[in-house]
C-alpha positions in Angstrom: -53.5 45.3 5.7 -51.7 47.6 3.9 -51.3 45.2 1.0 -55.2 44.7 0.8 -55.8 48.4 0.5 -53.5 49.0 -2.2 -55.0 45.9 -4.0 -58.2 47.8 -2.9 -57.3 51.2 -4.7 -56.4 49.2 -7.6 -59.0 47.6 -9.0 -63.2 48.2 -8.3 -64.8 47.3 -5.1 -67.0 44.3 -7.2 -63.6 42.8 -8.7 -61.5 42.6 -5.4 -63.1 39.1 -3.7 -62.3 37.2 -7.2 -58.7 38.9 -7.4 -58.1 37.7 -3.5 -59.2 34.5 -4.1 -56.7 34.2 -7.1 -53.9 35.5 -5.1 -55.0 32.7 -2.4 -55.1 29.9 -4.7 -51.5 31.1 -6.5 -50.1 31.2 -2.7 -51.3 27.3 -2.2 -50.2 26.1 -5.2 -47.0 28.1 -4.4 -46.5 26.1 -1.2 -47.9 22.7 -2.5 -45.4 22.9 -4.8 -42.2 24.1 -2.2 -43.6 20.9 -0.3 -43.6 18.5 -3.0 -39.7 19.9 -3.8 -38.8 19.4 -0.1 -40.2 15.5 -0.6 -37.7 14.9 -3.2 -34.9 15.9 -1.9 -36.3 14.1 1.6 -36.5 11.0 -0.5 -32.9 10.2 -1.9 -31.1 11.6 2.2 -33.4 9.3 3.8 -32.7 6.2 1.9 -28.8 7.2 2.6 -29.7 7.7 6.0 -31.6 4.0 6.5 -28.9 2.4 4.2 -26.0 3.2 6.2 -28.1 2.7 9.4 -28.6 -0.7 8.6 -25.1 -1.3 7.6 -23.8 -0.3 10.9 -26.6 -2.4 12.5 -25.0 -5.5 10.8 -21.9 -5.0 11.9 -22.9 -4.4 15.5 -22.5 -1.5 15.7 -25.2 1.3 17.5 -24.9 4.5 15.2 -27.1 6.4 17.8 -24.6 6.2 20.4 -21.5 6.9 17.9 -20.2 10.2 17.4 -17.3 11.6 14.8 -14.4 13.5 15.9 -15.0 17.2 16.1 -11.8 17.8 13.3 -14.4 15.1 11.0 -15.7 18.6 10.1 -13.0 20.4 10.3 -13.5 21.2 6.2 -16.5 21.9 5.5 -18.2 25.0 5.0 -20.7 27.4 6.9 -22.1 25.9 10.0 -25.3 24.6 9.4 -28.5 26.4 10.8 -31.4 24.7 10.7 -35.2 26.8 10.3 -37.1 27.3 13.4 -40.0 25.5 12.1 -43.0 23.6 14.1 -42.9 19.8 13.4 -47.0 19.6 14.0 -47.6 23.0 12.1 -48.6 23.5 9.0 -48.3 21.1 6.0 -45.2 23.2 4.8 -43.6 23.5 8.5 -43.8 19.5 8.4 -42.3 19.3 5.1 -39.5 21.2 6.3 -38.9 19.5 9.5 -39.1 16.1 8.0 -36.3 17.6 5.6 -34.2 18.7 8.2 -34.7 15.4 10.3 -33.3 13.3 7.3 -30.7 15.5 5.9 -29.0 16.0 9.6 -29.3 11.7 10.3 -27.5 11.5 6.2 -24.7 13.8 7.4 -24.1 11.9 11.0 -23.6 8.4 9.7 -21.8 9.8 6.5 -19.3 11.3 8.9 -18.5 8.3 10.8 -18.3 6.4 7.4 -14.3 7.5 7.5 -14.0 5.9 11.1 -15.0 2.7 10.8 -12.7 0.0 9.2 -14.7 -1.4 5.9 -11.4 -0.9 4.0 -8.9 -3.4 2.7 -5.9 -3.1 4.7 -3.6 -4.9 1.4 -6.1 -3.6 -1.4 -6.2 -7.2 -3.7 -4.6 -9.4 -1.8 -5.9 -13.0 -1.2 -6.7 -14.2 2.5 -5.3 -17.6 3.7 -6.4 -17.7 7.0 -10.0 -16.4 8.4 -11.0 -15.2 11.8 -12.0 -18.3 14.4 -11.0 -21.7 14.9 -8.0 -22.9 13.3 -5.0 -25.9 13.6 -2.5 -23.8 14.9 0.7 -24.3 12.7 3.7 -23.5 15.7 1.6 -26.7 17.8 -0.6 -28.4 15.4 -3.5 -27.9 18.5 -6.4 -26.0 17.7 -6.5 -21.9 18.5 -8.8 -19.0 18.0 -7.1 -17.0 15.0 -8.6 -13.1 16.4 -8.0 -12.0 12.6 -7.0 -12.9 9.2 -3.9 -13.0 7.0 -3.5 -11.4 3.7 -1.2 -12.9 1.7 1.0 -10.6 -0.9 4.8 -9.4 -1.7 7.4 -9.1 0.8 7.5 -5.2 1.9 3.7 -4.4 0.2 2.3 -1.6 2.0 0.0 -1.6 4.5 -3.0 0.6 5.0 -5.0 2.1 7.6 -8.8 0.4 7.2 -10.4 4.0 8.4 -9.1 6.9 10.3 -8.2 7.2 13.7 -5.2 7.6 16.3 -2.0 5.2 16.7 -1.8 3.9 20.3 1.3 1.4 19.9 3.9 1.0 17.0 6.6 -1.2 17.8 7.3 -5.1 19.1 4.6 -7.1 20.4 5.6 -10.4 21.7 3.8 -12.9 18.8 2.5 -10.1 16.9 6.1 -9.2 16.0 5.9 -5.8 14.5 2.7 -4.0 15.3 0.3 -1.3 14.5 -2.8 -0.2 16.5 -4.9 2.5 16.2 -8.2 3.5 17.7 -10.7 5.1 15.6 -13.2 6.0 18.5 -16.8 4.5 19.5 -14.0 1.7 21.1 -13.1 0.5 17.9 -9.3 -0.3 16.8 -7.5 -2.7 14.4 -4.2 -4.3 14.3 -2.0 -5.1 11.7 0.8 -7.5 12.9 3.9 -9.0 11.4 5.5 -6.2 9.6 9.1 -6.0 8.3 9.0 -2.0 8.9 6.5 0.8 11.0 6.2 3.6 9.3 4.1 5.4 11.9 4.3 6.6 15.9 2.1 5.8 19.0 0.1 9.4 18.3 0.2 10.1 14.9 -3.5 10.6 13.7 -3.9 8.9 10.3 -6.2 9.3 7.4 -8.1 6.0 5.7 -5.9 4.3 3.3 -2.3 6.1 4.8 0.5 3.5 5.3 1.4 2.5 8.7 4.1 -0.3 7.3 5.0 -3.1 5.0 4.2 -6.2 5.1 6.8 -9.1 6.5 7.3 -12.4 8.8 8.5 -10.7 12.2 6.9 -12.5 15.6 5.5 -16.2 15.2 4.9 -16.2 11.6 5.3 -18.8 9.2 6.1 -16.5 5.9 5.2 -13.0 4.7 2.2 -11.9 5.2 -0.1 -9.5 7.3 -1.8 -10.4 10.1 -5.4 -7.9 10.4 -7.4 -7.7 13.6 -10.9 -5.6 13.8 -11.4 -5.1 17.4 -14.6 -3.6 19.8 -14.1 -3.1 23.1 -10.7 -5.5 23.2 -12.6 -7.9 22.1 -12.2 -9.5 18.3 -14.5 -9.7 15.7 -14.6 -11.2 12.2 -12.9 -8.6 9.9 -14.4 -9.9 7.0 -17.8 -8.7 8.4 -16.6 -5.2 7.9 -15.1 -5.7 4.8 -18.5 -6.9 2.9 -20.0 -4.4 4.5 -17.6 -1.8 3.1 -17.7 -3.3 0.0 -21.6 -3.5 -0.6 -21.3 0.7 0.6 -18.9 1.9 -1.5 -20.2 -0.4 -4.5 -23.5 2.0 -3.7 -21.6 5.2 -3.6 -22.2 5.5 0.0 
């Protein structure tokens, strides 16, 4: 009200409808273009969003139900406060919602990128024996092999496939020396074999730290590592993972 009278006071009585309606039509193209701003920047979080969705879906994996450590965002800044805005309001509240809706799902599944193993554990090195049925060489019987084997030196390092916790470092019957960690949503990996540990049951590790070099300790036949990718105890082919990982971070995701 007190806007209109000053605008009243301003100009004649026979000029004010006309100025009103040009202040109107200003204030719509205003917000049509604020919307069409908020659709571009929708655009590039919700094809993140569906791309890594659907990478997590291949691996069989339920992104819904997974959830990053708290210390995942540890670093980052201000917490984030999202508007207070009416998903069936206006055109503009919509816009904003549908913003906020793809920009929060981006930031979930891009902080449980770090947990899940889509990394090489020996960057480069060849694989000479895949996940599933194999001759095994102690018996010459066939076995299920629960991971793979990367070939390299003697005493290469090996890395951590994605962050998570150690929960046993040490001998392990066949596995010789072995590594385990658990990187939540009851996912862990094993890397077996190893001439040396160079972590603890409770360390927390990062994605790509060394947990030990590779050897021929337990039932081996030569150097080399032995790589498991497991859910729920159970094994799964590692190499899923590691197309996976490479198809995302070839992306940028």
């Amino acid at each position: 009200p007190a806007f209109v009278e000053t605008v009243a006071n301003a100009v004649p009585p026979e000029t004010l409808p006309a100025r009103l309606g040009a202040i109107a039509a200003n204030l719509d193209q205003l917000e049509r273009q604020q919307i069409a701003t908020m659709a571009l920047m929708e655009k590039p979080a919700a094809t993140s969003a569906a791309r890594l969705r659907q990478a997590f879906v291949d691996l069989g994996l339920a992104p819904d139900r997974m959830s990053a450590p708290k210390s995942a965002h540890a670093a980052m800044g201000g917490p984030f406060i999202p508007l207070k805005v009416d998903a069936g309001g206006s055109p503009f509240e919509q816009a904003v919602a549908r913003l906020q809706e793809a920009l929060k799902s981006a930031d979930k599944l891009r902080a449980l990128v770090p947990y899940v193993p889509l990394r090489k554990p020996l960057p480069g090195a060849d694989v000479t024996s895949s996940f599933g049925s194999r001759v095994y060489p102690f018996f010459g019987r066939a076995a299920m092999h629960s991971g793979i084997d990367f070939r390299e030196e003697y005493a290469s390092p090996a890395r951590a496939t994605a962050a998570g916790k150690v929960i046993s470092a040490g001998q392990n019957g066949g596995y010789g020396n072995m590594v385990e960690i658990d990187h939540g949503n009851d996912i862990t990996t094993r890397y077996a074999h190893m001439s040396a540990i160079s972590v603890s049951a409770g360390d927390t590790v990062a994605a790509g730290a060394i947990v030990g070099k590779l050897g021929s300790t337990g039932r081996s036949t030569g150097p080399h590592l032995h790589y498991e990718v497991r859910i729920d105890d159970e094994a799964v082919d590692p190499m899923r993972f590691l197309r996976a990982g490479g198809k995302l971070f070839a992306r940028g995701g």
